[in-house]
SEPA-427419 format. One record per residue (C-alpha): x, y, z. Coordinates in steps of 0.25 Angstrom, whole numbers, plus 2048, in hexadecimal, padded with zeros to 3 digits. Example, Ala and Ser with C-alpha at 12.3 -4.5 7.8 and 13.67 -1.06 7.14 Angstrom:
2
- 831, 7EE, 81F
- 837, 7FC, 81D
END
This chain:
675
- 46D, 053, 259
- 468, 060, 255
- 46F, 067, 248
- 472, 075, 243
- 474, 078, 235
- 479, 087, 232
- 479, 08B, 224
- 47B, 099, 21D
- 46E, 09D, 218
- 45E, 09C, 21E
- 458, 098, 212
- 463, 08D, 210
- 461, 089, 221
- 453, 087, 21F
- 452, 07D, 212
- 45C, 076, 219
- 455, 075, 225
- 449, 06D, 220
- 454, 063, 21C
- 459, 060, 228
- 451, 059, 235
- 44D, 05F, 242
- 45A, 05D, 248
- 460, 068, 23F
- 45F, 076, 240
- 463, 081, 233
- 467, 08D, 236
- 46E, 099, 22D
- 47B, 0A2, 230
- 476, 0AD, 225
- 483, 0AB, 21F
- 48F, 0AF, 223
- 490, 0B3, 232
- 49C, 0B8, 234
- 4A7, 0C1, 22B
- 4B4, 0C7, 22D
- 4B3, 0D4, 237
- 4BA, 0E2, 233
- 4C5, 0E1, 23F
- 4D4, 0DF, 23E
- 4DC, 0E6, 235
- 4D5, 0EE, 22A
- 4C8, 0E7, 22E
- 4CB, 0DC, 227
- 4C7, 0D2, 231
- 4D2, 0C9, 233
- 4DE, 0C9, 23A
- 4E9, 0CA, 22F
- 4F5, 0C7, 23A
- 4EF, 0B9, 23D
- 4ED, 0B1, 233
- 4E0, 0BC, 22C
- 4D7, 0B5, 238
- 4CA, 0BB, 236
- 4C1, 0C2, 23F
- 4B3, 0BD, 23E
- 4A7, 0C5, 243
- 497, 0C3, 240
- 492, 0C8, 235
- 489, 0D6, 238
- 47C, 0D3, 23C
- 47F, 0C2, 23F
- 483, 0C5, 24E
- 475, 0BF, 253
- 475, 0B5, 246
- 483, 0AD, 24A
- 47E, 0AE, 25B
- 471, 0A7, 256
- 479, 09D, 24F
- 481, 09A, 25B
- 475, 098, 262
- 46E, 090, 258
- 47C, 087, 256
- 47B, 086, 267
- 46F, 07D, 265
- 475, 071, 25B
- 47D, 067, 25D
- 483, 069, 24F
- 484, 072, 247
- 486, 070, 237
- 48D, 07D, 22F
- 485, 07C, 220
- 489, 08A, 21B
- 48C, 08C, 20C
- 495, 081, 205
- 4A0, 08B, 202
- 4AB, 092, 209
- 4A2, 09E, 20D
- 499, 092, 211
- 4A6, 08B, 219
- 4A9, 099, 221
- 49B, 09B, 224
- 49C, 08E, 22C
- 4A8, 08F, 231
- 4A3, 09D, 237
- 497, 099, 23D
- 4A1, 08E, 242
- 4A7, 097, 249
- 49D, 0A1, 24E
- 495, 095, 253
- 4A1, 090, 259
- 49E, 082, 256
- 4A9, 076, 256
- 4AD, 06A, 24D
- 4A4, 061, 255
- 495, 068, 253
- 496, 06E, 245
- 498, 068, 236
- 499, 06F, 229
- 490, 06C, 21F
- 48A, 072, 210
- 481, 071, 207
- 483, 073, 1F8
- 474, 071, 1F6
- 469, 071, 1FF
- 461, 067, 1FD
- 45C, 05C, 207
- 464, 050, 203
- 471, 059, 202
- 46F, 061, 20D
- 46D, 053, 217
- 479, 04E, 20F
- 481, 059, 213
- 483, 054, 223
- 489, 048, 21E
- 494, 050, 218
- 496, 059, 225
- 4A5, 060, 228
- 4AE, 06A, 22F
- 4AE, 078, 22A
- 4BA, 079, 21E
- 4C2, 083, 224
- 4CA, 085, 218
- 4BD, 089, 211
- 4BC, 093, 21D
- 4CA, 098, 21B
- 4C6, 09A, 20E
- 4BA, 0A2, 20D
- 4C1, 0AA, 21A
- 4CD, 0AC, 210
- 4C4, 0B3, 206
- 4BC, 0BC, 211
- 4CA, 0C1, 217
- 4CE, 0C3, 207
- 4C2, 0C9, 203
- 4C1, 0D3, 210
- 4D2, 0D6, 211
- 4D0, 0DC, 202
- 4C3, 0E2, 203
- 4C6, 0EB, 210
- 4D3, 0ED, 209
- 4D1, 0F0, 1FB
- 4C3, 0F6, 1FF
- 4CA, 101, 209
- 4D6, 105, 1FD
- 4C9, 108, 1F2
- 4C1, 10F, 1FC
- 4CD, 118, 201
- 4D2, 11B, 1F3
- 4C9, 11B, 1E9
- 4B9, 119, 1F0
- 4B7, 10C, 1EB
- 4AC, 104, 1F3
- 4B6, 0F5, 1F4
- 4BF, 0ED, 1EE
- 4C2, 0DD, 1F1
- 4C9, 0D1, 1EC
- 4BF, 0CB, 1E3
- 4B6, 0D7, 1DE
- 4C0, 0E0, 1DA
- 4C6, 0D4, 1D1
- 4B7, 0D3, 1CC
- 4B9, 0E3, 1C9
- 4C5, 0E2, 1C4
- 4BF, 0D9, 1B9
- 4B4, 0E1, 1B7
- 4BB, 0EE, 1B5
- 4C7, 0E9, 1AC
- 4BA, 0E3, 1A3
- 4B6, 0F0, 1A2
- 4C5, 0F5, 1A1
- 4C5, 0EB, 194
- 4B7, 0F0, 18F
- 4BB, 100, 18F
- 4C9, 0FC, 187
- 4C1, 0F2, 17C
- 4C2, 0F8, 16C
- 4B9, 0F2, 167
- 4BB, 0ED, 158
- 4B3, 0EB, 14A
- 4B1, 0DD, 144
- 4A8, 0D8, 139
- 4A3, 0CB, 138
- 49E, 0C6, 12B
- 492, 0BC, 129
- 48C, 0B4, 11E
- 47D, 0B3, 121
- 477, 0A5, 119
- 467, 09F, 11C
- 469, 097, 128
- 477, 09D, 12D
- 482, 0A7, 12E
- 491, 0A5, 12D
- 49C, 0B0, 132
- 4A9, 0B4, 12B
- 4B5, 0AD, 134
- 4C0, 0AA, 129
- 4C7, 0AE, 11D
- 4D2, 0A3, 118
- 4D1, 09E, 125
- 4D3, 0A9, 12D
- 4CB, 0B1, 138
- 4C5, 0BD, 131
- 4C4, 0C8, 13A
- 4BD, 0D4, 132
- 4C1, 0E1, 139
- 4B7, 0EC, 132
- 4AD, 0EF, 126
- 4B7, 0F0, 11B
- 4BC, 0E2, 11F
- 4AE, 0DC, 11E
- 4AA, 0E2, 111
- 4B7, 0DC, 10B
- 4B5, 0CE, 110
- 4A5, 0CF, 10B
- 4AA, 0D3, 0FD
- 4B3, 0C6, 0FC
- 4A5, 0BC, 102
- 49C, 0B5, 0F7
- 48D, 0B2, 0FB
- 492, 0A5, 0F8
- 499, 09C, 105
- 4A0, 08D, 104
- 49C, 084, 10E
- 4AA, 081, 114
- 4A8, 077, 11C
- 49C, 073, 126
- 49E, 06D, 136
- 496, 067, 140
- 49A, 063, 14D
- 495, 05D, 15A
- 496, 066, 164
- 493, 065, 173
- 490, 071, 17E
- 492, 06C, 18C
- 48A, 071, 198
- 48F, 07C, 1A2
- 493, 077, 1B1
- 489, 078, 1BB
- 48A, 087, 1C3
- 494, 08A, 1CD
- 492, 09A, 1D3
- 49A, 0A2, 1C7
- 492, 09B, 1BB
- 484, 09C, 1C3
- 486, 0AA, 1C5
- 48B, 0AC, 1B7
- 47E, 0A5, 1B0
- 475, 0A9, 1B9
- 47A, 0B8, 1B5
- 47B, 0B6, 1A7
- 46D, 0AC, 1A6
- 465, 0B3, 1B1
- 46A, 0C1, 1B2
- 46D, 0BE, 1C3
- 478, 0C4, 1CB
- 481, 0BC, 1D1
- 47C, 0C1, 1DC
- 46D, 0BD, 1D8
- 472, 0B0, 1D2
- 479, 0AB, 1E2
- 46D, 0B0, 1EA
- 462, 0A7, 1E2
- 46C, 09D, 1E2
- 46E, 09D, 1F0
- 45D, 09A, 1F2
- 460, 090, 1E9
- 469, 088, 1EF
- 463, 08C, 1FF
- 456, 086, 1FD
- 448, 087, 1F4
- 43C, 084, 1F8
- 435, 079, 1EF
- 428, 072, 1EF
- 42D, 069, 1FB
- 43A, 06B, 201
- 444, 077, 202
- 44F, 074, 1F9
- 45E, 07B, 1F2
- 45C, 07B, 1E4
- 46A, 07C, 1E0
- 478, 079, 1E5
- 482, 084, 1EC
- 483, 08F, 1E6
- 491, 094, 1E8
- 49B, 08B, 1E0
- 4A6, 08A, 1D7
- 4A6, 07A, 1D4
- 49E, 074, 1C7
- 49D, 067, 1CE
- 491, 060, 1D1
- 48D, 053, 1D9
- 48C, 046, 1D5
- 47F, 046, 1DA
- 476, 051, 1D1
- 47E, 04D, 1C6
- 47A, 03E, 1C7
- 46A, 044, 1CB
- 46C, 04F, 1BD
- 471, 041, 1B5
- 464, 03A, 1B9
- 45C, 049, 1B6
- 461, 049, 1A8
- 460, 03D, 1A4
- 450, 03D, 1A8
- 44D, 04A, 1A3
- 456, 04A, 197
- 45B, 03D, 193
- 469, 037, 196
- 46F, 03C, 18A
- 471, 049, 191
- 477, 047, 19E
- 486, 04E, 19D
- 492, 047, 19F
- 496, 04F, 1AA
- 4A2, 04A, 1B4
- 49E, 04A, 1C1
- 4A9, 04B, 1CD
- 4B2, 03F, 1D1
- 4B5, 047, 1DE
- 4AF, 043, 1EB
- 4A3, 04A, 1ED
- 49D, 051, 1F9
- 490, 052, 1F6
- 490, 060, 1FD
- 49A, 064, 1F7
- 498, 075, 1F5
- 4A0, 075, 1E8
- 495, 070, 1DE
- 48E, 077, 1D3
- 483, 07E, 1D4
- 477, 074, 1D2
- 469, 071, 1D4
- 469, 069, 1E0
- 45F, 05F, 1D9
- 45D, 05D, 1CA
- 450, 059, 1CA
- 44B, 067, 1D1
- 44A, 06D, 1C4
- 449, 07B, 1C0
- 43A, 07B, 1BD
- 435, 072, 1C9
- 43B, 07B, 1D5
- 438, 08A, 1CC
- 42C, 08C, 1D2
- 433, 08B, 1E0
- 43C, 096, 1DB
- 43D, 0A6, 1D8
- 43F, 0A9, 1CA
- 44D, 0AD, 1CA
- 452, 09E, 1D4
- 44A, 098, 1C8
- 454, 09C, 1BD
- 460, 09C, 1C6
- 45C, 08E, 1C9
- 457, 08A, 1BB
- 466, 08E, 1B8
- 46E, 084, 1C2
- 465, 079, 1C0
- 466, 079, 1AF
- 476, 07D, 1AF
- 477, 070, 1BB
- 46F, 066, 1B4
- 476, 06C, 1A5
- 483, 069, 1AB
- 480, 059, 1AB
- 47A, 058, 19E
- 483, 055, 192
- 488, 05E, 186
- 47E, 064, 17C
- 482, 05F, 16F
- 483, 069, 162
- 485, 069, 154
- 48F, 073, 150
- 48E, 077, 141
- 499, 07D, 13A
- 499, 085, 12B
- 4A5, 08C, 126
- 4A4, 093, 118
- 4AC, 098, 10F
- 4AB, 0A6, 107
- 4B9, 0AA, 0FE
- 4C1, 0A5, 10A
- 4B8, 0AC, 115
- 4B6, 0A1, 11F
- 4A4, 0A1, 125
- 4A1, 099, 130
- 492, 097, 136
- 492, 08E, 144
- 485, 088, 146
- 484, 07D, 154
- 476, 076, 158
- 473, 06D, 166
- 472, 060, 161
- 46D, 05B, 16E
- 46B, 063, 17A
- 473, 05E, 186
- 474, 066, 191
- 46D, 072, 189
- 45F, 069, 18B
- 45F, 071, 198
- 467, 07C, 197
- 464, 081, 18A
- 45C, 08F, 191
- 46A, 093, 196
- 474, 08F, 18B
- 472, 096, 17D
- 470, 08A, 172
- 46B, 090, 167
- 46D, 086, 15B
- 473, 08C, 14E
- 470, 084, 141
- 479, 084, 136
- 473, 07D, 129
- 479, 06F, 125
- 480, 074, 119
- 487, 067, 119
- 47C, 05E, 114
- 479, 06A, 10A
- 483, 065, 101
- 489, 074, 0FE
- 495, 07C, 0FF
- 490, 08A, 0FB
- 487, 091, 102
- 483, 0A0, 0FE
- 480, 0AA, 10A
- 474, 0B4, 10B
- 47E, 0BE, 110
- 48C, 0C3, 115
- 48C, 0CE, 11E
- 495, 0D5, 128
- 495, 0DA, 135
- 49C, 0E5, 13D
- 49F, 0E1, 14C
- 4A7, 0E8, 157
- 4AF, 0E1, 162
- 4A8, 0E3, 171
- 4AE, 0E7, 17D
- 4B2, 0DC, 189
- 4A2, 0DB, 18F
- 4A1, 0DF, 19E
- 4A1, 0D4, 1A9
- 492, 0D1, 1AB
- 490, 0C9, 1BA
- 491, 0BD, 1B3
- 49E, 0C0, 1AC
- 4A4, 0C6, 1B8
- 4A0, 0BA, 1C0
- 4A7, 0B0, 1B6
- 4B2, 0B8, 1B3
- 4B4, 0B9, 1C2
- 4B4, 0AA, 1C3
- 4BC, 0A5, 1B8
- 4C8, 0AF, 1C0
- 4C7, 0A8, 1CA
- 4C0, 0B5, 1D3
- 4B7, 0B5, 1DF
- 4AF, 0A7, 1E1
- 4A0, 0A2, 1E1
- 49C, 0A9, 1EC
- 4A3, 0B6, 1E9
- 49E, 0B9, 1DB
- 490, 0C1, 1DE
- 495, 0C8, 1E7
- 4A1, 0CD, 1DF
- 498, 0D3, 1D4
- 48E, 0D8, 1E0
- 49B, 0E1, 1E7
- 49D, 0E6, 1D8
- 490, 0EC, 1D7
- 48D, 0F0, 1E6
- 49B, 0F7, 1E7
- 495, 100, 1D8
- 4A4, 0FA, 1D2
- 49A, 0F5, 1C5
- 490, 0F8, 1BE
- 486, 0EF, 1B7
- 484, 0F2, 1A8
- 47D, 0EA, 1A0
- 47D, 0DF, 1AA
- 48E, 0E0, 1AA
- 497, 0E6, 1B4
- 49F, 0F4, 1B1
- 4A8, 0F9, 1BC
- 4A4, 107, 1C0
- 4AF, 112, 1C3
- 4B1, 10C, 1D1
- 4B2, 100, 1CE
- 4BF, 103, 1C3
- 4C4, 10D, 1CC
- 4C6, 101, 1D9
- 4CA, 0F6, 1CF
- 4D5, 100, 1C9
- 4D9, 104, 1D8
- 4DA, 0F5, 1DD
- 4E3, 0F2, 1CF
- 4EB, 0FE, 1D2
- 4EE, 0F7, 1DE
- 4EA, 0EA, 1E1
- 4EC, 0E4, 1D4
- 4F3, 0D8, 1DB
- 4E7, 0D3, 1E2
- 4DD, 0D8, 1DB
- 4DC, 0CF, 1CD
- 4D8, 0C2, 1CA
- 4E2, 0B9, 1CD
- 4E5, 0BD, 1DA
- 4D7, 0BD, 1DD
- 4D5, 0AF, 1D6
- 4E3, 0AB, 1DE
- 4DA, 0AF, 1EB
- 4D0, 0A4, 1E8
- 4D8, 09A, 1E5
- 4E0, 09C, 1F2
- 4D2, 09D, 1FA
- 4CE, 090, 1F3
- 4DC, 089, 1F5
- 4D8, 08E, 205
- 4CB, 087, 204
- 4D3, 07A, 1FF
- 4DC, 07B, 20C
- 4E8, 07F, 200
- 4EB, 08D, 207
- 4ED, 093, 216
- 4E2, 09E, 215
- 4E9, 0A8, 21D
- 4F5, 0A6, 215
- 4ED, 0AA, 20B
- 4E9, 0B6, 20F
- 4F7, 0BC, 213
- 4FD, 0BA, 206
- 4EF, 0C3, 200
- 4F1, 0CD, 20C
- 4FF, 0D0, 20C
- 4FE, 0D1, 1FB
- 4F1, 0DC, 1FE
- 4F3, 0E3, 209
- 4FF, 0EB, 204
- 4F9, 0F0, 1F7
- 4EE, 0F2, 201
- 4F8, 0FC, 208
- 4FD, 101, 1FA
- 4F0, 104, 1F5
- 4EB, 10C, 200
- 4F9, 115, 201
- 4FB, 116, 1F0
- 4EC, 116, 1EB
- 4E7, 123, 1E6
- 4D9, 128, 1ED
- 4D0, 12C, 1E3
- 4CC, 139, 1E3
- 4BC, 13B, 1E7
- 4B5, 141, 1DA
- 4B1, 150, 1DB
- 4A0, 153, 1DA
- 4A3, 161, 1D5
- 49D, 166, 1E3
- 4A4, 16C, 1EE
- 4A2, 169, 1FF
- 496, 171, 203
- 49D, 170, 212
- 4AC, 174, 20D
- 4AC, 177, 1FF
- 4B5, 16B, 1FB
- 4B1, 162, 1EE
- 4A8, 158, 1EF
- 4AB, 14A, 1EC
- 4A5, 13D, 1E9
- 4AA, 132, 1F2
- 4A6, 125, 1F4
- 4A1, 11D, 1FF
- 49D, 10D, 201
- 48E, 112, 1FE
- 492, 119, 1F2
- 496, 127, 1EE
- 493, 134, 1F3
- 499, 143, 1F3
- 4A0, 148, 201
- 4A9, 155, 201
- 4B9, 152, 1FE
- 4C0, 158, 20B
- 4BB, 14D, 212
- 4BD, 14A, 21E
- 4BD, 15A, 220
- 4B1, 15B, 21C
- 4A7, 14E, 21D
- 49C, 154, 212
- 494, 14B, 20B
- 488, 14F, 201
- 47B, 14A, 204
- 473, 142, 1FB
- 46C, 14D, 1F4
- 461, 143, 1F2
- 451, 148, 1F5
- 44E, 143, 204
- 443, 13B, 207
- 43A, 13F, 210
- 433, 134, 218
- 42B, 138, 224
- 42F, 142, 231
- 439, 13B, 23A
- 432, 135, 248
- 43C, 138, 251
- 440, 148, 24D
- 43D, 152, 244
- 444, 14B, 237
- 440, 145, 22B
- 441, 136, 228
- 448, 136, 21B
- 44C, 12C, 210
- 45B, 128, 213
- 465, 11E, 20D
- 46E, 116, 215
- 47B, 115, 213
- 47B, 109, 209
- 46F, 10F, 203
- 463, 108, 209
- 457, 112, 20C
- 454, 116, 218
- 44C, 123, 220
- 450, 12A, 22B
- 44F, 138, 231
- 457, 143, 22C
- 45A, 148, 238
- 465, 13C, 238
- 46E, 139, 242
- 467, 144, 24B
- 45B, 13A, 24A
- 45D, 12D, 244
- 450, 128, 243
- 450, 11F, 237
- 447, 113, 22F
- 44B, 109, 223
- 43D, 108, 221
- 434, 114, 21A
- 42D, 11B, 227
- 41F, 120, 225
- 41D, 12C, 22E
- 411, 125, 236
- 413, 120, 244
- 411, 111, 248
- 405, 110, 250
- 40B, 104, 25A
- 417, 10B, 25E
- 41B, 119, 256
- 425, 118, 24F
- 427, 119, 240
- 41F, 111, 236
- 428, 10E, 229
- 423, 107, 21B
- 42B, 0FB, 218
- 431, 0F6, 20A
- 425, 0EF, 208
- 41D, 0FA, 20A
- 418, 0F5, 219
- 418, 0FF, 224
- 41C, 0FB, 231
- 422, 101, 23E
- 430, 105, 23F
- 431, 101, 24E
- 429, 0F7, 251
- 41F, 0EA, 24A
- 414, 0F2, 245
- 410, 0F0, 236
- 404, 0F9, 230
END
């Protein structure tokens, strides 16, 4: 019987190949094949009379992909559907399902939540149907997602020039902008702090008579400092046991936070390498994923690497310091997509694959591994030592802690701050006096509310209940690509567009556009995953609620008013103004569509070579979406044009152009011929 596996991506097809014997054959979909089309009504996609039934189409550019996959599925007798083990994984299948018209009696559904050998033949034992709820689901938010967009999106551009609005990035504006809303309405205020400075330690003022002391400027201070003696009493003097318990293995959000804050990645950086992770690395002997799935909201793990990660500690570090961690009681599939993210074996440590890895997968994967195995190893224990003195009923305290054994921190120690602090065992001293070197002040001034940084943004997003795993890259990448932040000092600031579209959407859409009833979306997309809601119901409650201050919006909303350059049309005299385009600005006469002027970029033109099919010159150019590119200047009454750089001199197999590469190669514009 002769097998074909389809998964999403080729680097993942081809380590699961080797896997698999001869009567199986991998091939990839590239993703996604299929997406809503731009028919209907407003060119949403969908037919809103019956039930939002979407209109499917392929993806630009897949046409010749989906008809080889038909052919390829033609050839097998079953075909297995082992895309991503999430809902954009699940819809995946379900469209290739469809495109390859297949039926319940030569397909199955399977995943992979790590590629490796063992797990990836295991898998077939756990094959099923396609869940249509988590279809519905993942439709549910594309219908979502593209209903508000090409919405929202038309109401900005109409009235105010802004490049896009959507359901979850203008909640993540939102926050961005009402932090800087906080930030520009902070007062800051003075406060002093007072210290007494002794040979092994310092103590801060905190209580007169037993009370919080807050000193509210200089002259304050100075009275306080006149009352102090150089002289303290030793109040009284603590220790306790203490005990600082590991962090939970990764899920998306926290990856993408640490390896932001440890690493200096992008979220968008931090998803790539760990895709090539889990797809597949080539090691000494076999092709192997080095970590779990990426894409995850669940801290669970399996039985199965924490039994294995017992074993490892206990070897390595002694049994003393395996962890007390619960594992599930529920019944486990071992394929089951909503685990952690791991190592997929504990024994592959960091220093015995990092010779097979890039500098960057090192530390991404240095940082999976540690946090997984710290997860299973018990608390660090500390010593936490106490002194409270006592000057002329001011109150001094000095807090001192040190690890008293190691725990968890025996591995994790170069990602967790641990800095011991010794206090001096004044208790087996014998004395209750003990005379300072100094007392001094010091002014201090309240700070402003910092600026979300990615990482920030990305856990204040989560813990609101905003977006999901897969969705948080991508928000923070529309921010930046649609110029509605700026990055300063490695932290978000909303530019003038940005305010100017979140104030417009609040003026308007303040209903839907917030966190709770974006949060409310989510669950209700979960609760349809679950099989808990009709999906279509749904989305008729959300579409009668929007459409409306849709209509409102686009009657009532004011239009901005283009902004003046201080220049008049050259064609019609009429003042020139800046508007704004998806590609970004540029300056076009005000009676438009009377008059259609539009200034030139006043830029210096380049001048390549002579133009080979008139009396032109080939010149530097720029494509719409700013990609370099030469062509005559003669344009459109000769359209002769080259991405690549041309050289002037003729190709001596066949005459046409020659043109230098990128890589600095010169080759023939037409035909083969390299020089």
């Amino acid at each position: 019987m002769k097998n074909l596996v389809i998964v999403e991506s080729p680097s993942k097809s081809h380590t699961i190949e080797k896997y698999l014997g001869s009567s199986f054959k991998v091939i990839s979909s590239m993703g996604h094949i299929r997406d809503l089309s731009t028919s209907g009504k407003y060119g949403l996609g969908v037919d809103v009379e019956n039930h939002f039934a979407p209109n499917y189409i392929p993806i630009k550019g897949k046409k010749k992909l989906i008809t080889d996959l038909k052919k390829q599925a033609s050839k097998y007798d079953h075909i297995y559907l082992a895309t991503d083990p999430d809902r954009e994984g699940e819809a995946i299948s379900w469209h290739l399902y469809d495109e390859l018209e297949l039926n319940d009696n030569n397909y199955d559904r399977i995943v992979f939540n790590e590629i490796t050998k063992d797990k990836v033949l295991d898998s077939f034992n756990y094959a099923r149907k396609i869940d249509y709820d988590l279809v519905h689901s993942q439709e549910s938010r594309r219908i979502l997602d593209r209903i508000m967009g090409f919405r929202l999106s038309k109401v900005m551009q109409s009235k105010i020039g802004s490049k896009s609005a959507g359901r979850v990035q203008s909640v993540a504006l939102k926050l961005i902008v009402d932090k800087e809303r906080e930030i520009e309405a902070f007062k800051e205020e003075e406060y002093w702090t007072i210290t007494a400075f002794f040979d092994d330690f310092d103590a801060e003022l905190e209580k007169y008579h037993g009370k919080e002391v807050k000193i509210e400027g200089k002259v304050q201070a100075e009275e306080i400092l006149k009352q102090l003696k150089s002289t303290f009493n030793i109040d009284s003097v603590t220790k306790k046991d203490k005990s600082k318990k590991s962090k939970a293995p990764y899920i998306t959000s926290t990856l993408q936070q640490e390896a932001s804050t440890k690493l200096g990645f992008t979220g968008k950086k931090t998803m790539s390498i760990a895709q090539k992770l889990y797809e597949g690395i080539e090691l000494s002997n076999e092709t192997v994923g080095l970590i779990t799935y990426m894409r995850t909201d669940s801290i669970r793990i399996s039985n199965e690497f924490v039994g294995s990660t017992y074993k490892y500690i206990e070897k390595n570090f002694g049994k003393e310091y395996i962890g007390n961690t619960k594992v599930s009681k529920r019944k486990e599939n071992v394929q089951d997509a909503h685990e952690a993210i791991r190592p997929t074996s504990i024994d592959r440590t960091p220093e015995s694959v990092k010779k097979y890895l890039s500098n960057d997968e090192h530390k991404l994967y240095s940082l999976i591994y540690y946090r997984a195995l710290a997860s299973l190893m018990c608390d660090a224990k500390l010593k936490q030592t106490t002194i409270i003195l006592e000057n002329n009923g001011y109150t001094f305290k000095a807090t001192g802690s040190v690890v008293s054994f190691d725990g968890y921190l025996k591995v994790y120690k170069d990602y967790e701050s641990t800095e011991d602090k010794i206090l001096p065992d004044l208790e087996n001293l014998h004395i209750n006096k003990i005379v300072s070197n100094s007392i001094e002040p010091k002014q201090h001034f309240t700070q402003p509310p910092a600026r979300y940084s990615e990482a920030k943004l990305i856990q204040a997003l989560e813990e609101l209940g905003v977006g999901r795993p897969s969705t948080y890259s991508k928000i923070v990448e529309t921010l930046k690509e649609r110029a509605y932040v700026e990055i300063l000092e490695k932290k978000f600031k909303p530019t003038s567009i940005g305010i100017e579209t979140t104030d417009a959407l609040q003026q308007y859409f303040s209903n839907l556009i917030n966190v709770e009833y974006t949060a409310l979306m989510e669950k209700e997309l979960d609760q349809i995953a679950d099989g808990n809601l009709v999906w279509y119901d749904m989305l008729q409650e959300f579409y009668d609620a929007f459409m409306p201050t849709v209509d409102n919006a686009l009657q009532n909303m004011e239009k901005k008013k283009d902004e003046e350059t201080g220049e008049l049309c050259p064609n019609c005299n009429s003042p020139m103004v800046i508007k704004r385009s998806r590609y970004g600005t540029f300056e076009a006469c005000s009676n438009y569509p009377t008059c259609k002027y539009i200034k030139q970029d006043e830029k210096k033109i380049v001048e390549v070579t002579k133009c080979p099919n008139c009396d032109g010159m080939i010149v530097e150019k720029k494509s719409k979406r700013g990609k370099v590119f030469y062509g005559c200047n003669n344009y459109p009454k000769c359209k002769t044009a080259y991405w690549d750089k041309p050289t002037g001199d003729k190709c001596p197999e066949c005459g046409s152009m020659l043109v230098e590469t990128k890589k600095k190669e010169i080759k023939c514009s037409t035909c083969e011929y390299k020089a």
